[in-house]
N, C-alpha and C positions, 0 to 999 in steps of 0.2 A: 368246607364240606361239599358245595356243590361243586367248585373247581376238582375235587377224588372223585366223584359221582360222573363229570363229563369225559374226566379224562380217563377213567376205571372204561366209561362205555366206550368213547372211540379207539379202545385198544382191544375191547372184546370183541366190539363187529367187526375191526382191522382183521383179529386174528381169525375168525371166520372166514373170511372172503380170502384173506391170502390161502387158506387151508383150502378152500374152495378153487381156486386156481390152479394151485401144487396137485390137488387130485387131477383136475384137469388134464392136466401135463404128466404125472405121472400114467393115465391111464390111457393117453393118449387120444380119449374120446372127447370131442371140444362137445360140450352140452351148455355151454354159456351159461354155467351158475355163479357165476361171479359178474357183479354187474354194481355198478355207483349209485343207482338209485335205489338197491338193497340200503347198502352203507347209509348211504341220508333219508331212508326211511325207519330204517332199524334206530338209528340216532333221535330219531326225533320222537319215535314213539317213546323211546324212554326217557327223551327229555318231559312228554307230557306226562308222562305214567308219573315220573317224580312230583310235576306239577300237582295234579293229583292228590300222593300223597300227601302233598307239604299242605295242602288248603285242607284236606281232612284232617290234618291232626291238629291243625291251628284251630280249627272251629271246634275239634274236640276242646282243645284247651282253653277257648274263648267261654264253650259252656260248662265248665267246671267254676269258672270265675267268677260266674252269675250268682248275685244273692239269693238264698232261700234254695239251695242243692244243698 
């Protein structure tokens, strides 16, 4: 699951930045929107975002399991 989840991300921020590039180029205006520290920060914030998730639903499910709920 989390091996879909990194690799689902580093092909959506990929395709971002290259899209980001290609406009570049096609519009002939260089405005440096394409940049590696987008790509490894876009990456990581939804590695924690997932982090995140994964420890709220476990602590949901941790207090589901408590006696006397």
């Amino acid at each position: 699951m989390f091996s879909k989840f990194l690799t689902g991300t580093i092909l959506l921020v990929l395709f971002i930045e290259l899209s980001q590039l290609a406009l570049d180029y096609i519009t002939g205006v260089p405005n440096a929107v394409t940049d590696i520290d987008d790509f490894i920060m876009n990456v990581l914030g939804a590695l924690i975002g997932w982090i995140i998730i994964k420890v709220y639903f476990l602590s949901l499910g941790q207090k589901k399991r408590l006696p006397g709920n």
